[in-house]
mmCIF entry with sequence, helices, sheets and N, C-alpha, C, O atoms, coordinates in Angstrom:
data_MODEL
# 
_entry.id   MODEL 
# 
_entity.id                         1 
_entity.type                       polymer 
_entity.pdbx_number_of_molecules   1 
# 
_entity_poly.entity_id                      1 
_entity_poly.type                           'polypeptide(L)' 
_entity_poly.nstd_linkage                   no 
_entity_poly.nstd_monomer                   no 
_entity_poly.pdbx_seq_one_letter_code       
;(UNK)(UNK)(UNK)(UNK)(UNK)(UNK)(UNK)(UNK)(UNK)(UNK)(UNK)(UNK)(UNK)(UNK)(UNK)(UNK)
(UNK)(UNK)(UNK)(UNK)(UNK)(UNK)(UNK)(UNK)(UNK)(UNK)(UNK)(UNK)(UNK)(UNK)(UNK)(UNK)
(UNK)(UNK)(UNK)(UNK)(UNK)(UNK)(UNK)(UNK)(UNK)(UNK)(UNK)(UNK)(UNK)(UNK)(UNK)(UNK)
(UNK)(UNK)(UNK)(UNK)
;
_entity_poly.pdbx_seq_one_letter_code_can   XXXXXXXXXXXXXXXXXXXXXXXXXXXXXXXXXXXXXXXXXXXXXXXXXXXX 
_entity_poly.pdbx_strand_id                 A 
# 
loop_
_entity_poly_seq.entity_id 
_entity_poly_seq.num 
_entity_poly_seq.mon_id 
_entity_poly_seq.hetero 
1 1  UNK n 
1 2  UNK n 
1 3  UNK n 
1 4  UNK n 
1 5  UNK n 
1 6  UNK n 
1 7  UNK n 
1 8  UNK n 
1 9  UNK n 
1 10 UNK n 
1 11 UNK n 
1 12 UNK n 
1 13 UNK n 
1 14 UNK n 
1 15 UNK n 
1 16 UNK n 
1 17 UNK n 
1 18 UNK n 
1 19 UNK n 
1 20 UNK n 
1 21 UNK n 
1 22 UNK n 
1 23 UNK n 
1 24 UNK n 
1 25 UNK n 
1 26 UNK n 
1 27 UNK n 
1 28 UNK n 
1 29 UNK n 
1 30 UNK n 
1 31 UNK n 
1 32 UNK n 
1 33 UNK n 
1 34 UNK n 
1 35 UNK n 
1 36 UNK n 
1 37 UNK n 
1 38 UNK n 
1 39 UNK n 
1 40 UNK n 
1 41 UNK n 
1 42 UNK n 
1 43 UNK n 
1 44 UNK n 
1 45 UNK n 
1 46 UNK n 
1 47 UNK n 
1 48 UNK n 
1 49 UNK n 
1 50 UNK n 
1 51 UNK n 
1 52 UNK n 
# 
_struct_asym.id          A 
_struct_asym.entity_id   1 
# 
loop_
_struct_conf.conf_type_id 
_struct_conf.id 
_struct_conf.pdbx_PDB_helix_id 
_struct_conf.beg_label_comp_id 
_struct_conf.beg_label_asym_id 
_struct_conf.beg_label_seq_id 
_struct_conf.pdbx_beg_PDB_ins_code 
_struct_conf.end_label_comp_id 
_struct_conf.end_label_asym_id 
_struct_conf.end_label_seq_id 
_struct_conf.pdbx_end_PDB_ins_code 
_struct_conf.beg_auth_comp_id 
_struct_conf.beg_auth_asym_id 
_struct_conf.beg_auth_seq_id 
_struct_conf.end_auth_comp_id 
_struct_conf.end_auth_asym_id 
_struct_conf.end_auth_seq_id 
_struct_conf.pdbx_PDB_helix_class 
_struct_conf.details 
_struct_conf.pdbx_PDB_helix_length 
HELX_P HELX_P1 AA1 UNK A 2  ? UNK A 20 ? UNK A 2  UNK A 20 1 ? 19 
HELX_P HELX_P2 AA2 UNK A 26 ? UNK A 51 ? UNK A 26 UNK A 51 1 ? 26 
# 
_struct_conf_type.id          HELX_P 
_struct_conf_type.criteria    ? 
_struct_conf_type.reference   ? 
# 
loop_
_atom_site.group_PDB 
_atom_site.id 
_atom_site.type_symbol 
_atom_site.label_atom_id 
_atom_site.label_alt_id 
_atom_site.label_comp_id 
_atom_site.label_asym_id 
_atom_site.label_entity_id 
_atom_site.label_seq_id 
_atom_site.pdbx_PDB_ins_code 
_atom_site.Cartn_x 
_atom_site.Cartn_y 
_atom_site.Cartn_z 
_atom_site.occupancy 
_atom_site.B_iso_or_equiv 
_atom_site.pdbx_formal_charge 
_atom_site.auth_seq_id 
_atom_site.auth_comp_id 
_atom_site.auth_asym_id 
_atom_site.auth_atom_id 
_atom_site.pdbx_PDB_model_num 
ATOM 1   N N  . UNK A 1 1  ? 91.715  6.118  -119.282 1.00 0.00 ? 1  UNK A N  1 
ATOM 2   C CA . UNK A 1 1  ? 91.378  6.988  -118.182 1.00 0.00 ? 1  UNK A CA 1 
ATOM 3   C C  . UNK A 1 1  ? 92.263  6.726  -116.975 1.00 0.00 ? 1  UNK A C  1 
ATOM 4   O O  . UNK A 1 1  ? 92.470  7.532  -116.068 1.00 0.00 ? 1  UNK A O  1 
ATOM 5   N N  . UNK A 1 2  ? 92.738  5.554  -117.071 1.00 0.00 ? 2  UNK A N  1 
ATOM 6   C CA . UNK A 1 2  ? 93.656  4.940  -115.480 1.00 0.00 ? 2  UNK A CA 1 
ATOM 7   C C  . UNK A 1 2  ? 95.251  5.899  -115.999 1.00 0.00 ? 2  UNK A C  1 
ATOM 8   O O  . UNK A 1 2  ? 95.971  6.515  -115.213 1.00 0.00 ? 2  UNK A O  1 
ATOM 9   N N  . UNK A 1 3  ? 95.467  5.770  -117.506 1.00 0.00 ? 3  UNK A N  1 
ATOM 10  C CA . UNK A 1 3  ? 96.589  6.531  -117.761 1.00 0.00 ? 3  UNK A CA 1 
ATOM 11  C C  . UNK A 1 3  ? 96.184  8.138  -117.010 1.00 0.00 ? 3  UNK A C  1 
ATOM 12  O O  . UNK A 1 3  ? 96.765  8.653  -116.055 1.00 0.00 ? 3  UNK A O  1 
ATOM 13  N N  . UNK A 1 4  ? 95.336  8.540  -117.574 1.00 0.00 ? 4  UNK A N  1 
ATOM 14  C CA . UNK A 1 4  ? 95.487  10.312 -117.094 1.00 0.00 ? 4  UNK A CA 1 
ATOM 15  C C  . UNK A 1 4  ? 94.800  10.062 -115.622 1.00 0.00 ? 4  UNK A C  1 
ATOM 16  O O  . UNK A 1 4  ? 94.892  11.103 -114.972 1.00 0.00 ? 4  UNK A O  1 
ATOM 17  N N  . UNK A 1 5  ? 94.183  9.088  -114.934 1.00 0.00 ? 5  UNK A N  1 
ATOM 18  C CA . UNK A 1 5  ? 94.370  9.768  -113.622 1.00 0.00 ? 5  UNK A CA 1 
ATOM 19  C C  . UNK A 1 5  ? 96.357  9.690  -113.160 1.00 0.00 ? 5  UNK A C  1 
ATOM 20  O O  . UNK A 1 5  ? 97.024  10.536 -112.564 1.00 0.00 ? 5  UNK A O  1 
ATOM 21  N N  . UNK A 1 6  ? 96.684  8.666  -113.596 1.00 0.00 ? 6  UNK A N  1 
ATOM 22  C CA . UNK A 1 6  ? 98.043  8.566  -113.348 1.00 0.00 ? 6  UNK A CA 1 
ATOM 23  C C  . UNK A 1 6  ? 99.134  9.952  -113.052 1.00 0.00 ? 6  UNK A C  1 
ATOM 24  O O  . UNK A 1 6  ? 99.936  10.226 -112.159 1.00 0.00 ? 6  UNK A O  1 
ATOM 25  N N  . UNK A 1 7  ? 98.594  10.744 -114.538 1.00 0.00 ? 7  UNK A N  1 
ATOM 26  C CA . UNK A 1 7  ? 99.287  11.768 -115.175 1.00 0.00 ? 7  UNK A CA 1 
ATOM 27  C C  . UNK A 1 7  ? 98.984  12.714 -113.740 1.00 0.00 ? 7  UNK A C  1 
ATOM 28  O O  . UNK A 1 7  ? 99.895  13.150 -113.036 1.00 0.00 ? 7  UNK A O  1 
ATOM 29  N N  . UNK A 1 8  ? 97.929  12.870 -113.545 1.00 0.00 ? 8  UNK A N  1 
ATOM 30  C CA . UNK A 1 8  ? 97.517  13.617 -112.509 1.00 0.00 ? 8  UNK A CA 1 
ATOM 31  C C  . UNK A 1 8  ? 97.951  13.613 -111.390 1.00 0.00 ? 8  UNK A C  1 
ATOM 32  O O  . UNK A 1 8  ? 98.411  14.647 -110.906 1.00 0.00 ? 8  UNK A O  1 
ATOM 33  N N  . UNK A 1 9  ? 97.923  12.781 -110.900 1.00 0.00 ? 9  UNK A N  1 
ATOM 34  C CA . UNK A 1 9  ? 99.442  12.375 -109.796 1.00 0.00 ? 9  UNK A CA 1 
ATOM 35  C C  . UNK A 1 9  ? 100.446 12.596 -109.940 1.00 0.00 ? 9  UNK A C  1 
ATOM 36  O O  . UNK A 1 9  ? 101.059 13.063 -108.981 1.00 0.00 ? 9  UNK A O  1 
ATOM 37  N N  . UNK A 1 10 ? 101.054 12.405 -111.046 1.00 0.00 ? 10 UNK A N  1 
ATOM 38  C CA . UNK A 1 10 ? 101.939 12.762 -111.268 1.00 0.00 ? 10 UNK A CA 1 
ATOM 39  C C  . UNK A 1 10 ? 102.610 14.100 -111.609 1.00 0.00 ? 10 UNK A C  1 
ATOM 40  O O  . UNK A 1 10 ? 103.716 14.576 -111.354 1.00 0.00 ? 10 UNK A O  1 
ATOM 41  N N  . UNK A 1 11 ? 101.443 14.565 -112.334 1.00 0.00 ? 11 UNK A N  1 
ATOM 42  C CA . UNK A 1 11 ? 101.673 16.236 -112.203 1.00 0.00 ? 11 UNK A CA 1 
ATOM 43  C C  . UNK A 1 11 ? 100.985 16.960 -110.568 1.00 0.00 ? 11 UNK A C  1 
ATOM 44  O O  . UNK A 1 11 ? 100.613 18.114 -110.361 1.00 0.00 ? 11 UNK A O  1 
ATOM 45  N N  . UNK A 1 12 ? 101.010 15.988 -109.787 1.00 0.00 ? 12 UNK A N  1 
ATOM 46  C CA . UNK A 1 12 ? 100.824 16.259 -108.110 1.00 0.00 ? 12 UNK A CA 1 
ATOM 47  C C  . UNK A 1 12 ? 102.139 16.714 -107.722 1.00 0.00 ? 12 UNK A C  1 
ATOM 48  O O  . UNK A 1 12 ? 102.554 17.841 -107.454 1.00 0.00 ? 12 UNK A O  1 
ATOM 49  N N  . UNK A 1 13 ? 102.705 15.574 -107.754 1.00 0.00 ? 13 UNK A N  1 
ATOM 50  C CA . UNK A 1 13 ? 104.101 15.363 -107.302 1.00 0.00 ? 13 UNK A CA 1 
ATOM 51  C C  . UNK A 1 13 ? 105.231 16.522 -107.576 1.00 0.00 ? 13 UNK A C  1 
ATOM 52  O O  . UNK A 1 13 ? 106.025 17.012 -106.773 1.00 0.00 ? 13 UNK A O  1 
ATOM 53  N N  . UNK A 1 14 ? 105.030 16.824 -109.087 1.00 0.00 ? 14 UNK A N  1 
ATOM 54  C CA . UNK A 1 14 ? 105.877 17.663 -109.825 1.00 0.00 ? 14 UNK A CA 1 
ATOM 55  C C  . UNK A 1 14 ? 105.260 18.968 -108.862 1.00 0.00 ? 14 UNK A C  1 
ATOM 56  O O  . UNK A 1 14 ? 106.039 19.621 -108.168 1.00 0.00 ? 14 UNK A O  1 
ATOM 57  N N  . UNK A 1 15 ? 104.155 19.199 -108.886 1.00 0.00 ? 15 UNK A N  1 
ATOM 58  C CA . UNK A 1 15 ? 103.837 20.679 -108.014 1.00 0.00 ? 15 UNK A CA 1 
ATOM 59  C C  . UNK A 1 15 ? 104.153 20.625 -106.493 1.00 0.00 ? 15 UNK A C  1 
ATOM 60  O O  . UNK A 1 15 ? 104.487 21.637 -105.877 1.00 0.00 ? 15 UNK A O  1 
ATOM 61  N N  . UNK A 1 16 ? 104.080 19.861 -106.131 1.00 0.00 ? 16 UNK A N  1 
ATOM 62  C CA . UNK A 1 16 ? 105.054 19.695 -104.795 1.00 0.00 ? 16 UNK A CA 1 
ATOM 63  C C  . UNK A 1 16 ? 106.422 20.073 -104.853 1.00 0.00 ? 16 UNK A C  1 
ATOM 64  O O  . UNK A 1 16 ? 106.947 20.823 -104.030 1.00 0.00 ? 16 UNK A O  1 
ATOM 65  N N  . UNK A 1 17 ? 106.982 19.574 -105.792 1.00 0.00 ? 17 UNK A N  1 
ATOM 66  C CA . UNK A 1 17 ? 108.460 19.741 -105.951 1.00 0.00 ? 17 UNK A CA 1 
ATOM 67  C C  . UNK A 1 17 ? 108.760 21.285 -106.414 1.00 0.00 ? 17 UNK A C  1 
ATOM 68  O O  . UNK A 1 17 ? 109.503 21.963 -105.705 1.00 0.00 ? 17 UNK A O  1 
ATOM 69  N N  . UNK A 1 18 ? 108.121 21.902 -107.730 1.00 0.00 ? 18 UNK A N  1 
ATOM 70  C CA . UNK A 1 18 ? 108.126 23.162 -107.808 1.00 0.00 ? 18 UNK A CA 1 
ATOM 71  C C  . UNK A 1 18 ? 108.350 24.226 -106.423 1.00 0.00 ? 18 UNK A C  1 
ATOM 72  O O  . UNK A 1 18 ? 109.256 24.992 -106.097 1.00 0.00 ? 18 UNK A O  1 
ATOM 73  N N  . UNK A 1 19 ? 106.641 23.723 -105.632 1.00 0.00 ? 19 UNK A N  1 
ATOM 74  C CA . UNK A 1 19 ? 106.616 24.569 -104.619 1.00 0.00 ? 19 UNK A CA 1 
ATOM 75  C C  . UNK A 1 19 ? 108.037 24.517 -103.623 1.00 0.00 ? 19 UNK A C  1 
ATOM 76  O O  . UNK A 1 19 ? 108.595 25.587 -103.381 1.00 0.00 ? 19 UNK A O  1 
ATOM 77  N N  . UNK A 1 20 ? 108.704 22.984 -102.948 1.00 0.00 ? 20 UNK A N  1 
ATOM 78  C CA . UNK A 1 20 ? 109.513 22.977 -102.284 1.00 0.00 ? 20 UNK A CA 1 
ATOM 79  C C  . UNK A 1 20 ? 110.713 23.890 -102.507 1.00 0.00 ? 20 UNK A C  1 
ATOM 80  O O  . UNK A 1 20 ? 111.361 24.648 -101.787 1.00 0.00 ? 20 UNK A O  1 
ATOM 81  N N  . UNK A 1 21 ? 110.764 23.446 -104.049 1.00 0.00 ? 21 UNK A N  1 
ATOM 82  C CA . UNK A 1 21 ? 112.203 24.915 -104.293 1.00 0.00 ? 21 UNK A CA 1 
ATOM 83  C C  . UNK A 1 21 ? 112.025 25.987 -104.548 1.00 0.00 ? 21 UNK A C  1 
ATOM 84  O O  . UNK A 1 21 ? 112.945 26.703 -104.943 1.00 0.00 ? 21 UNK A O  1 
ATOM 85  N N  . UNK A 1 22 ? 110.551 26.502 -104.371 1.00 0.00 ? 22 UNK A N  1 
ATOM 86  C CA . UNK A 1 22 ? 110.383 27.266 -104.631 1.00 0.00 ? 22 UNK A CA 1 
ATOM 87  C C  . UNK A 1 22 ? 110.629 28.155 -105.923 1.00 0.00 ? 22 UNK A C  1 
ATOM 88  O O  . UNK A 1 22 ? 111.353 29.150 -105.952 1.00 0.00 ? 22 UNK A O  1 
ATOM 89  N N  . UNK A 1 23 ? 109.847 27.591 -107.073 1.00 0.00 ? 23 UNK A N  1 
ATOM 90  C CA . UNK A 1 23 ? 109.813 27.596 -108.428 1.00 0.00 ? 23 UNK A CA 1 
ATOM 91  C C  . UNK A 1 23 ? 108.109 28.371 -108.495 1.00 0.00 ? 23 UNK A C  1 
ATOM 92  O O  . UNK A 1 23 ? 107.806 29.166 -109.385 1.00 0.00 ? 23 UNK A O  1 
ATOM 93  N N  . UNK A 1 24 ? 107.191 27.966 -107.429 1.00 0.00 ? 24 UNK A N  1 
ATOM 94  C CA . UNK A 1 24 ? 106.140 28.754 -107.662 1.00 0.00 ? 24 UNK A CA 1 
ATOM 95  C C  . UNK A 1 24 ? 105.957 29.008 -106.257 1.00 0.00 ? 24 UNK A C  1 
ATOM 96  O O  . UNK A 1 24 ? 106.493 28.499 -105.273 1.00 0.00 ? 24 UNK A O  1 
ATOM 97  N N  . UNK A 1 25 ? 104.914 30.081 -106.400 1.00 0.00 ? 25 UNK A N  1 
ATOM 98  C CA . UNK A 1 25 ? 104.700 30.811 -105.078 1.00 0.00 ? 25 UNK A CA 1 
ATOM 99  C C  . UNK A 1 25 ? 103.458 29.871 -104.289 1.00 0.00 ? 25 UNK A C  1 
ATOM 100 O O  . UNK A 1 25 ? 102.767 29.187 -105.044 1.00 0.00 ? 25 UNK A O  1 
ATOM 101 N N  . UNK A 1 26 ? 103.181 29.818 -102.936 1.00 0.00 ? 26 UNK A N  1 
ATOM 102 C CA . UNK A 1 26 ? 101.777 29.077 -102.289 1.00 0.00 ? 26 UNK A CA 1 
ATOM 103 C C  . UNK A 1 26 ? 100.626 29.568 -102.912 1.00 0.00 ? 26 UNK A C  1 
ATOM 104 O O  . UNK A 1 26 ? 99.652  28.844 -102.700 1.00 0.00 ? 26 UNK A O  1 
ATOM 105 N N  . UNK A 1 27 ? 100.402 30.534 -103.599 1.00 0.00 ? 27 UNK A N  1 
ATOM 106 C CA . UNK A 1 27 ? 99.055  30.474 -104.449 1.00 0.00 ? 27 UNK A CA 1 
ATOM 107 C C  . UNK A 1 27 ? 98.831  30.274 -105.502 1.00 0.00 ? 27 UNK A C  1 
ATOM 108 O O  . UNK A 1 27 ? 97.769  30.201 -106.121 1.00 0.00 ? 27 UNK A O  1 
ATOM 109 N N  . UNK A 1 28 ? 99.785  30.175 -105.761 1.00 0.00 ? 28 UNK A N  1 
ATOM 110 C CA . UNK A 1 28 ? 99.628  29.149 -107.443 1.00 0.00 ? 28 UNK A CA 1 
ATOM 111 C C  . UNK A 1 28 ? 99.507  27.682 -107.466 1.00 0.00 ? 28 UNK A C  1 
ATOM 112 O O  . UNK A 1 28 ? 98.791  27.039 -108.234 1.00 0.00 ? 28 UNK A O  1 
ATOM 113 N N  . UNK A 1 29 ? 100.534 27.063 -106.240 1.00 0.00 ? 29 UNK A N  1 
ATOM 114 C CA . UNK A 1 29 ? 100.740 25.911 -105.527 1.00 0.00 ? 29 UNK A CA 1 
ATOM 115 C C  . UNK A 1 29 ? 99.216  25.658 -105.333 1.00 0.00 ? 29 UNK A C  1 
ATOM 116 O O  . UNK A 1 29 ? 98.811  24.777 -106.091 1.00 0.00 ? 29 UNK A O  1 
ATOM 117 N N  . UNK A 1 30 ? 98.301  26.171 -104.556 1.00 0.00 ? 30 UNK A N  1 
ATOM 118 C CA . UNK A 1 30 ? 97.609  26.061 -103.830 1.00 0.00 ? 30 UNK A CA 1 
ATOM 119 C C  . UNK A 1 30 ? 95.986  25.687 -104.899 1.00 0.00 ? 30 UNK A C  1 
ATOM 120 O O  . UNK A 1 30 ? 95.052  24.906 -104.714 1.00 0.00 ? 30 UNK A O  1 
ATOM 121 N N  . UNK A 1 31 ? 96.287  26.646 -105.959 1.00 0.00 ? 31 UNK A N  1 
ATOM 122 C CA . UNK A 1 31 ? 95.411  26.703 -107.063 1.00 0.00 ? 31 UNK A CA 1 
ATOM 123 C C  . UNK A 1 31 ? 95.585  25.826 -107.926 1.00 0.00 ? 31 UNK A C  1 
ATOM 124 O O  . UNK A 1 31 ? 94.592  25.231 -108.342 1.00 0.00 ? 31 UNK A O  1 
ATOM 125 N N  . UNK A 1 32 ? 96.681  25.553 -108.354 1.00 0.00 ? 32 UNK A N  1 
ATOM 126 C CA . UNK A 1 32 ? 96.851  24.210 -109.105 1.00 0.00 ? 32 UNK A CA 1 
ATOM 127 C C  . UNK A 1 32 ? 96.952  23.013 -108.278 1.00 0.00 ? 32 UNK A C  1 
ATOM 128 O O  . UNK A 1 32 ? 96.772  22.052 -109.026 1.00 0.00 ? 32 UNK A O  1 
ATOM 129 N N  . UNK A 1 33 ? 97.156  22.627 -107.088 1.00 0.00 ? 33 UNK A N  1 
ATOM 130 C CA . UNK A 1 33 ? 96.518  21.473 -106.451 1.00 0.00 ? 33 UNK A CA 1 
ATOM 131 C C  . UNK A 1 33 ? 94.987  21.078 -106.508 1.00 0.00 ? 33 UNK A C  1 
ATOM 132 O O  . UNK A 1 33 ? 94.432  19.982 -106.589 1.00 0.00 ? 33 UNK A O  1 
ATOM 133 N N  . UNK A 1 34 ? 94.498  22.411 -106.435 1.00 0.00 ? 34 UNK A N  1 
ATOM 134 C CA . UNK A 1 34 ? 92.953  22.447 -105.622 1.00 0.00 ? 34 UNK A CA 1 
ATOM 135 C C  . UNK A 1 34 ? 92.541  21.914 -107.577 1.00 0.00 ? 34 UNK A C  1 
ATOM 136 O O  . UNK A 1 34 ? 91.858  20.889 -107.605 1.00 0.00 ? 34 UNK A O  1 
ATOM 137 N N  . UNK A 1 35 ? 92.782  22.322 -108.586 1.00 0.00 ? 35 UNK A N  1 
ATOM 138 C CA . UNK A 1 35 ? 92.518  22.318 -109.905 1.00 0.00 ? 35 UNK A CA 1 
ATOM 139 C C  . UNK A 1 35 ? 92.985  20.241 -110.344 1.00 0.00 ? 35 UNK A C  1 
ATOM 140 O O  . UNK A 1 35 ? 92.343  19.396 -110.968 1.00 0.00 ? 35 UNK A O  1 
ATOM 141 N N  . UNK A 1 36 ? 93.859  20.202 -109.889 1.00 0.00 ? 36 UNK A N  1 
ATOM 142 C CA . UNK A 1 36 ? 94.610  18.573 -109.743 1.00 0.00 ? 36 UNK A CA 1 
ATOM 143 C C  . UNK A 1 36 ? 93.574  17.450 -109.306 1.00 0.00 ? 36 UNK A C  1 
ATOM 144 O O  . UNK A 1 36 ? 93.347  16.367 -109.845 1.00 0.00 ? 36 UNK A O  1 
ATOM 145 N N  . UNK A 1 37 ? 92.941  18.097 -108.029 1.00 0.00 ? 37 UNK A N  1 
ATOM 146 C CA . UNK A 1 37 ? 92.265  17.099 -107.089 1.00 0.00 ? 37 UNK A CA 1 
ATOM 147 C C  . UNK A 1 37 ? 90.983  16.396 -107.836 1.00 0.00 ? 37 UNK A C  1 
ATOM 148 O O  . UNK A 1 37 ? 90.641  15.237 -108.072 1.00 0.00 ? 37 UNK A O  1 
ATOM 149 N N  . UNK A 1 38 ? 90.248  18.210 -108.178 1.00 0.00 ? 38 UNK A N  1 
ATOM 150 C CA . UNK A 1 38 ? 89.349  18.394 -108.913 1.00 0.00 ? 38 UNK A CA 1 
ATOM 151 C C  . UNK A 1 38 ? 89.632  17.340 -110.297 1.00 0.00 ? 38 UNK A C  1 
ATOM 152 O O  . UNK A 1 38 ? 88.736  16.611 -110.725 1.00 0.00 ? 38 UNK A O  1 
ATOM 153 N N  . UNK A 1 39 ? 90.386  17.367 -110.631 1.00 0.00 ? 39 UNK A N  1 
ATOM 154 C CA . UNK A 1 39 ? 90.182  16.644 -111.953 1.00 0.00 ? 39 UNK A CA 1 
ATOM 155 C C  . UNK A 1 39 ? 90.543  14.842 -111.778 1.00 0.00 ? 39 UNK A C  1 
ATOM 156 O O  . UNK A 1 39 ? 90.320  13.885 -112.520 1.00 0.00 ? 39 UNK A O  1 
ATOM 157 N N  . UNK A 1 40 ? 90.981  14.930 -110.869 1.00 0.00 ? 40 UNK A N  1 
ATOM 158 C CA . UNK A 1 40 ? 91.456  13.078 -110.350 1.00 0.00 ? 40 UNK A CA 1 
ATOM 159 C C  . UNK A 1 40 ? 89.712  12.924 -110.100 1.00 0.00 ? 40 UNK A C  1 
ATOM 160 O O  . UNK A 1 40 ? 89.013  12.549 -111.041 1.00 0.00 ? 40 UNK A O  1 
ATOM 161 N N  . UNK A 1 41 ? 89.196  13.200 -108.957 1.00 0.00 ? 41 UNK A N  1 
ATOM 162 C CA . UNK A 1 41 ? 87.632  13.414 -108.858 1.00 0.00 ? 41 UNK A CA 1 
ATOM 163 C C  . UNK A 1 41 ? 86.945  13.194 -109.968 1.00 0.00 ? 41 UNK A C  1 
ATOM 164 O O  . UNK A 1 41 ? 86.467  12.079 -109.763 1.00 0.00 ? 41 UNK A O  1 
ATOM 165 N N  . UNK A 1 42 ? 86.672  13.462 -110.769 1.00 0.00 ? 42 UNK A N  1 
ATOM 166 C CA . UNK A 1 42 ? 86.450  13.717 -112.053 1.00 0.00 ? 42 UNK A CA 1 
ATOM 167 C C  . UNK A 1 42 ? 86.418  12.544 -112.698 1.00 0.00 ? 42 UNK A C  1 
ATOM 168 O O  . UNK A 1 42 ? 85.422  11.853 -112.911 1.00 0.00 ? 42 UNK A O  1 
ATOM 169 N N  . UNK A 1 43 ? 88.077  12.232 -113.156 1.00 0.00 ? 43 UNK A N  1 
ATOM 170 C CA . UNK A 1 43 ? 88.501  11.102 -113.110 1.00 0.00 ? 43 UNK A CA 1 
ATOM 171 C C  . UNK A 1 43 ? 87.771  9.648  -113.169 1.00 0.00 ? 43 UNK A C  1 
ATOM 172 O O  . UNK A 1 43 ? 87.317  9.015  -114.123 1.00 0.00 ? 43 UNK A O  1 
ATOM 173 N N  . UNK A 1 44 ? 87.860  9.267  -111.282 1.00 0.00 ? 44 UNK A N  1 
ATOM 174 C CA . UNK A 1 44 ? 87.327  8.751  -110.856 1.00 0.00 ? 44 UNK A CA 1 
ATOM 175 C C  . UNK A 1 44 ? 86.245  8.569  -110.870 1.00 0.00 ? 44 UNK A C  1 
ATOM 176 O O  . UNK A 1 44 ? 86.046  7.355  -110.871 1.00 0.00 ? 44 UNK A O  1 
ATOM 177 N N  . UNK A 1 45 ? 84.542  9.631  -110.892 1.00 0.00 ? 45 UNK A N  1 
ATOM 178 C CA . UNK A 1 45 ? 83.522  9.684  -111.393 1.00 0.00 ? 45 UNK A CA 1 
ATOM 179 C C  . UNK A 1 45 ? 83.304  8.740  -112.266 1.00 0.00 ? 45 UNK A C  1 
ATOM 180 O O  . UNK A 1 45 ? 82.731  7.655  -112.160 1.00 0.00 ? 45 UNK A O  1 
ATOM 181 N N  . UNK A 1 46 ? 84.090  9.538  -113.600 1.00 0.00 ? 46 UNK A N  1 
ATOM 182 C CA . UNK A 1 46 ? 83.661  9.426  -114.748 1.00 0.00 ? 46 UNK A CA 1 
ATOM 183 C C  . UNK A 1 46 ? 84.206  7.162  -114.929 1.00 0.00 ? 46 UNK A C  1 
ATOM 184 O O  . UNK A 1 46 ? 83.435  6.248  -115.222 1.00 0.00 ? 46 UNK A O  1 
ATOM 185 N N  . UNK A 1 47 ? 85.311  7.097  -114.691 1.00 0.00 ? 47 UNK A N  1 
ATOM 186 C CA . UNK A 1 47 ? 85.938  5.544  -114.414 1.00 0.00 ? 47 UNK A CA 1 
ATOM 187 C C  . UNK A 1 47 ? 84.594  4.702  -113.736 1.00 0.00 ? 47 UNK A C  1 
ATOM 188 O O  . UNK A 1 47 ? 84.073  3.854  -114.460 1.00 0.00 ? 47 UNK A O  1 
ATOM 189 N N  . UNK A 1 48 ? 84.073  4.904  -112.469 1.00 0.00 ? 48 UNK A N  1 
ATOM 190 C CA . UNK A 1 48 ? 82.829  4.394  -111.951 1.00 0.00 ? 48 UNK A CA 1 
ATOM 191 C C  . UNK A 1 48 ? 82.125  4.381  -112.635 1.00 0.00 ? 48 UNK A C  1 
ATOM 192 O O  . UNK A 1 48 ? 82.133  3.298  -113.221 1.00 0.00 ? 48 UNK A O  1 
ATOM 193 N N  . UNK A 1 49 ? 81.187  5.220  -113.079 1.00 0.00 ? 49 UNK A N  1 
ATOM 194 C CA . UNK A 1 49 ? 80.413  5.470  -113.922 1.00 0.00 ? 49 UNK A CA 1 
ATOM 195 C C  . UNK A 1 49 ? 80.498  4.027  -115.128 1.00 0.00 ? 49 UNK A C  1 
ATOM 196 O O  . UNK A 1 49 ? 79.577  3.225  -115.283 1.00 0.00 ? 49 UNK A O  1 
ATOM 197 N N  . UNK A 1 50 ? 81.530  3.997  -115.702 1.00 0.00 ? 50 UNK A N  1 
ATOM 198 C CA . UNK A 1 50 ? 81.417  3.578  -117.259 1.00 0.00 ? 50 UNK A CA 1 
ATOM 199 C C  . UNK A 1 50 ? 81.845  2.184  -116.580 1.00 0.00 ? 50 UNK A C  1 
ATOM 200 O O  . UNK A 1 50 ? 81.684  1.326  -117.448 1.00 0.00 ? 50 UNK A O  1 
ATOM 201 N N  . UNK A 1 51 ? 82.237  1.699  -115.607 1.00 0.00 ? 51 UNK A N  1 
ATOM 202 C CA . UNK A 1 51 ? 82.288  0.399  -115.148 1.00 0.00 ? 51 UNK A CA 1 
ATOM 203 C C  . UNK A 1 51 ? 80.708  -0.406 -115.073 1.00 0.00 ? 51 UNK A C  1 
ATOM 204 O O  . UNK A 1 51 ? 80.587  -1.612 -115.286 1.00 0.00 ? 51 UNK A O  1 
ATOM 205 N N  . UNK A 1 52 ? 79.768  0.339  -114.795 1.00 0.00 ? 52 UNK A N  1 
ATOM 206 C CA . UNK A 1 52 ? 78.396  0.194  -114.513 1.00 0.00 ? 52 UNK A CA 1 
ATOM 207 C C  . UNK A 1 52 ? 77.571  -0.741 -116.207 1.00 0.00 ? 52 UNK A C  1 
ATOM 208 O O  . UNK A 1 52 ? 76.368  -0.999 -116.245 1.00 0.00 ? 52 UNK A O  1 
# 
């Protein structure tokens, strides 16, 4: 799970970079961040959780 929150960051980064050169437009940017966060969240939850 520490691997794919990783991934998730990392596919952060990559959508940053898209957006900067403008490879995607701010609402796709905007939708796949908001979809990113959501799943690090998630993530994290689920990591707490099973530490218990």
């Amino acid at each position: 799970m520490y691997i794919s929150k990783g991934s998730v960051g990392e596919f952060r980064s990559q959508l940053y970079l898209a957006y900067d050169i403008k490879y995607i437009t701010k609402e796709k940017f905007e939708k796949m961040l908001k979809k990113a966060s959501e799943i690090s969240k998630m993530l994290s939850g689920l990591i707490k959780y099973l530490k218990i």
